[in-house]
C-alpha positions as CSV (number, residue, x, y, z in Angstrom):
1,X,0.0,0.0,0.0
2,X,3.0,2.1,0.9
3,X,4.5,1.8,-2.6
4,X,1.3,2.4,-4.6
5,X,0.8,5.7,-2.8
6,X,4.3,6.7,-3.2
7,X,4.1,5.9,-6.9
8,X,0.6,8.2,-7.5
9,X,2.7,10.8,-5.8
10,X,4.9,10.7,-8.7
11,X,2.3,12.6,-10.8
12,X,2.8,15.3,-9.2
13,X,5.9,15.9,-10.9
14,X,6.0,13.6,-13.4
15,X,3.7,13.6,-16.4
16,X,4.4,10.2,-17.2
17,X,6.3,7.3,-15.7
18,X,7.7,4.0,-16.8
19,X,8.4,0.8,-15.0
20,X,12.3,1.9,-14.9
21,X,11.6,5.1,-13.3
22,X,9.0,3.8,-10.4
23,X,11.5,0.9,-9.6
24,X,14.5,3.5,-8.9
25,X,12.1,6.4,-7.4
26,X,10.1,2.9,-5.1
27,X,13.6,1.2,-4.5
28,X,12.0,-1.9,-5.7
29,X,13.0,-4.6,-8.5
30,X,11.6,-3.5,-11.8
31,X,8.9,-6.6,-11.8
32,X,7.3,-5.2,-8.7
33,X,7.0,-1.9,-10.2
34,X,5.4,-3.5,-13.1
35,X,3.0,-5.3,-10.8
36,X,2.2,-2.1,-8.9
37,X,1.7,-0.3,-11.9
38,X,-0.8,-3.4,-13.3
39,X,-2.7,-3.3,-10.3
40,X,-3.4,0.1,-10.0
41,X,-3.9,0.2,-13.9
42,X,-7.1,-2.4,-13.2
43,X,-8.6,0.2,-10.9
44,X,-8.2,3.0,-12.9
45,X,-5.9,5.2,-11.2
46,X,-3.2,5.0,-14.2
47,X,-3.1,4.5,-17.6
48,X,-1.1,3.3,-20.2
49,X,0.0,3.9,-23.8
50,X,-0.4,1.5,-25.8
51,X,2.7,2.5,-28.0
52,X,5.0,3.9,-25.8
53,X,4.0,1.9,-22.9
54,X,4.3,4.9,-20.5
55,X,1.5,5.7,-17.7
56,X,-0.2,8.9,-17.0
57,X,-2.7,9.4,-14.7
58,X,-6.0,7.3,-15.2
59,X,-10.0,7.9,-15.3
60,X,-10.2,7.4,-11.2
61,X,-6.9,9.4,-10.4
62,X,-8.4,12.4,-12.6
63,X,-12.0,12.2,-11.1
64,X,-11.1,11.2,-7.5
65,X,-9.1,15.3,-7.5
66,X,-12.5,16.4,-9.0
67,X,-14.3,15.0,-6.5
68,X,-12.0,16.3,-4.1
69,X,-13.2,20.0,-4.8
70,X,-15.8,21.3,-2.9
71,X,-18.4,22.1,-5.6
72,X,-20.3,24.3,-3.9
73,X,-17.5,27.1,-2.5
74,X,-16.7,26.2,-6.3
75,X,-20.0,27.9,-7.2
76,X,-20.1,30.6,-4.9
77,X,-16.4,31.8,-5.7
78,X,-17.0,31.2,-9.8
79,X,-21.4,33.1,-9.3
80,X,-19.4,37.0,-9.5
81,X,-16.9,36.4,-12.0
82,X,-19.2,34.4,-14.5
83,X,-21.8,36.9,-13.8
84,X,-19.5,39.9,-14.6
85,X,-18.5,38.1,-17.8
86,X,-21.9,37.5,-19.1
87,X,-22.8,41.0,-18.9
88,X,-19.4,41.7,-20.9
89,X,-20.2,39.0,-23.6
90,X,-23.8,39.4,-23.3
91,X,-23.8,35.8,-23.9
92,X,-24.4,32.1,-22.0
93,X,-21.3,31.1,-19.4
94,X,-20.4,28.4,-17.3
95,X,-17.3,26.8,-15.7
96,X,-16.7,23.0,-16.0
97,X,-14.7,20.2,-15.0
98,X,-13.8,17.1,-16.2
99,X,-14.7,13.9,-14.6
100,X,-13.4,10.8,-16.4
101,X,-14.6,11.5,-20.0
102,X,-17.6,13.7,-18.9
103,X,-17.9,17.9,-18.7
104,X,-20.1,18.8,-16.3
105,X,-20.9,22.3,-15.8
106,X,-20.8,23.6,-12.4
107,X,-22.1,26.9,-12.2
108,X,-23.7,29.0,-15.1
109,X,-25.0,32.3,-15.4
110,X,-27.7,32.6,-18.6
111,X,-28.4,36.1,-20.3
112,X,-31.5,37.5,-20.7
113,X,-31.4,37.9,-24.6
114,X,-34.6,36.9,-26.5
115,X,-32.2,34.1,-28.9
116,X,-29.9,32.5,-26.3
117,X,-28.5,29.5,-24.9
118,X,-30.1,28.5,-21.1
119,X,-28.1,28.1,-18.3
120,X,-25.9,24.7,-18.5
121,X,-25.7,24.5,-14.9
122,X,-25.7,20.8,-14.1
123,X,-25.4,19.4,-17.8
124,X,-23.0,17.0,-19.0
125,X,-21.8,16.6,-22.1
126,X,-18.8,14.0,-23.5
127,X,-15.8,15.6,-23.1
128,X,-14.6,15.4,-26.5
129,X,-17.3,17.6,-28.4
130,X,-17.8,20.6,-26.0
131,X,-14.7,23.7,-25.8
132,X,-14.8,23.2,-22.2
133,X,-13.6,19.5,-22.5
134,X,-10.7,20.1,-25.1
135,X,-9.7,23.4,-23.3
136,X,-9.1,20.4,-20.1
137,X,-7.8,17.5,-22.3
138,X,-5.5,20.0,-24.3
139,X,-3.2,20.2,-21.7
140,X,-3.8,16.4,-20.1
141,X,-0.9,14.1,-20.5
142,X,-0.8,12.2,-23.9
143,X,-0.6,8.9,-22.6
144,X,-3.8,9.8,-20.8
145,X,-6.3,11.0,-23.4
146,X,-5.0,8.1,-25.7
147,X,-6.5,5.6,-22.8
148,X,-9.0,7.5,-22.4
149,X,-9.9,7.2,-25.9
150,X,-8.1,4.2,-27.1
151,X,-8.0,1.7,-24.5
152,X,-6.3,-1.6,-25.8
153,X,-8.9,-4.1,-26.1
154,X,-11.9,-2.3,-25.6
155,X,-14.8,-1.8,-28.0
156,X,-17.4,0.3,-26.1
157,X,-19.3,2.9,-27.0
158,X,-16.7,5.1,-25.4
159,X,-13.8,4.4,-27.7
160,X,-13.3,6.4,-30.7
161,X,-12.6,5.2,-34.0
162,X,-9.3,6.1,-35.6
163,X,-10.3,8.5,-37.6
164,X,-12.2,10.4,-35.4
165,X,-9.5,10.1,-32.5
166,X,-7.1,11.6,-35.2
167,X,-9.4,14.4,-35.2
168,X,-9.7,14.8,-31.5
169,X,-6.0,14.7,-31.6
170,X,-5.5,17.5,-34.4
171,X,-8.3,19.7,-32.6
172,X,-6.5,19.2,-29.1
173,X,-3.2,20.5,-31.1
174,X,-4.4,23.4,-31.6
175,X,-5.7,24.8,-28.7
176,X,-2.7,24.5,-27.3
177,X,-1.3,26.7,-29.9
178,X,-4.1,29.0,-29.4
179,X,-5.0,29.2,-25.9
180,X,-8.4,28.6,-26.8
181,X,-11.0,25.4,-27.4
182,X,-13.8,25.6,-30.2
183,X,-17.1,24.0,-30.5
184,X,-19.3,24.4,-33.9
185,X,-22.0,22.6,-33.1
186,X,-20.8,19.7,-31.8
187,X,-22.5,19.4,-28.9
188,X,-25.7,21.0,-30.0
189,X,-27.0,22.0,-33.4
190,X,-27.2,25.8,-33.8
191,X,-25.1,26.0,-30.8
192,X,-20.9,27.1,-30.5
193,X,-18.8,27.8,-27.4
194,X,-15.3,29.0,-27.2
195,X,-13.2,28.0,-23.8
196,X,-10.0,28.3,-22.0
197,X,-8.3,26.1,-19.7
198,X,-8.5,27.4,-15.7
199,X,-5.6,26.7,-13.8
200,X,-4.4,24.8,-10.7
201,X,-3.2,28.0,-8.4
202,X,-0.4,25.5,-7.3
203,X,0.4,24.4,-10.9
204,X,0.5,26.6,-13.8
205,X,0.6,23.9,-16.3
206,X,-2.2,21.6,-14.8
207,X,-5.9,22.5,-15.9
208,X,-8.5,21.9,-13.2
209,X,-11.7,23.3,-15.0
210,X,-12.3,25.7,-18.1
211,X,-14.4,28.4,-18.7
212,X,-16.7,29.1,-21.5
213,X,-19.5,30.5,-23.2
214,X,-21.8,30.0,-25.5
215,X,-24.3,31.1,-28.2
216,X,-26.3,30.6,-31.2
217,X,-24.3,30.1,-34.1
218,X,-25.9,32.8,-36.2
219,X,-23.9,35.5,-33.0
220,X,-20.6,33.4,-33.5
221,X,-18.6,36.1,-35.3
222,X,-14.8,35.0,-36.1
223,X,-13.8,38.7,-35.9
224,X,-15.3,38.4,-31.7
225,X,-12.8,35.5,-30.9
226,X,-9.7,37.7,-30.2
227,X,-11.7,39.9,-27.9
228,X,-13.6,37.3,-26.2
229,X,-10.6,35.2,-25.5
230,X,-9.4,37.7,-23.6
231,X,-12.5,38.2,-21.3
232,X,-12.3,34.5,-20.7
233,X,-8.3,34.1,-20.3
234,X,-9.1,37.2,-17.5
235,X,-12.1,35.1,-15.7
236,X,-9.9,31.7,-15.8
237,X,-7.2,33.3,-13.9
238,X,-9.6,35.1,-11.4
239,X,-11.1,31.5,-10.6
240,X,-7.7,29.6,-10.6
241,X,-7.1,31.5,-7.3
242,X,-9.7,29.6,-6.1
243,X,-8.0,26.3,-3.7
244,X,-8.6,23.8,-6.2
């Protein structure tokens, strides 16, 4: 027990380990590590490439720290900042995190505009096809979204084909050379989002919600993203001060 806690600690530093490095950090001969690493791989808590054969963190590891927040100060500290926004945008916001391939939204704040889209407080949506997921999974560890998405010897409903994960992959690409997660109707017909990654405010590179809003498509101007980037880039970091 002492040894598989020690090893998750690893991720704190580590985006991904292999059996080599958790038998020299553990002490231990390299077929224990591998037996550690199988074990906690059958509960969830890591995951493994396929190809290169490296672990990242797993489904449980990732929900468990969501689960870990308390949701409600979550909402009460995110209710000012989202409302502020939404009367910049004039548009639809929410903040949501990621629990295993699901973004729920926490806390929303709707706008009162004749053609808008209601509050999302509550919903869930896969991951994959909202901005709010890929502004999370952007910046999650490779290894991780590939298990997430192409588990070895799994066919459910939950793994993506090839082509499609290639997408996911290309899509993912570039919001982290943007900044910023798109959604075209992916989720909804009629309906796009933009998003950005929030922050852990003890780890600048570790995402632990994201921010977004969202509108009719017929309001989704191209020439607004720049702009509305911004607003949300300044929210995110107001709410990664919160103890996540």
């Amino acid at each position: 027990m002492d040894n598989a806690l020690r090893l998750l600690l690893m991720f704190r530093t580590e985006r991904t380990v292999r059996v080599s490095q958790v038998a020299k950090y553990l002490d231990v001969a390299p077929s224990t590590a591998h037996r550690l690493l199988a074990m906690l791989q059958h509960h969830k808590f890591v995951a493994q490439n396929v190809e290169s054969k490296a672990y990242g963190p797993g489904e449980a590891l990732v929900d468990l720290g969501v689960s870990l927040l308390d949701l409600s100060d979550m909402r009460l500290w995110a209710r000012p900042h989202l409302a502020a926004l939404a009367a910049k945008l004039d548009e639809t916001v929410a903040v949501g995190v990621l629990r295993g391939m699901t973004l729920t939204f926490v806390e929303s704040v709707e706008v009162q505009r004749a053609l808008r889209v209601g509050t999302l407080r509550g919903a869930n949506y896969p991951a994959h096809i909202t901005a709010g997921g890929k502004a999370i999974l952007a910046f999650l560890p490779a290894d991780t979204v590939s298990a997430m998405y192409q588990p070895a010897g799994r066919t459910d409903a939950a793994r993506l084909s090839a082509a499609d994960f290639d997408t996911l992959i290309g899509e993912l690409a570039a919001v982290r050379k943007t900044g910023y997660a798109t959604n075209y109707g992916q989720s909804d017909d009629g309906i796009g989002a933009l998003a950005v990654p929030v922050w852990s405010a003890t780890n600048e590179h570790e995402p632990v919600a994201s921010v977004c809003v969202s509108m009719p498509l017929s309001r989704y101007d191209q020439a607004d993203i720049p702009s509305v980037v911004e607003e949300l880039k300044s929210t995110a970091q107001q709410l990664g001060r919160f103890s996540m």
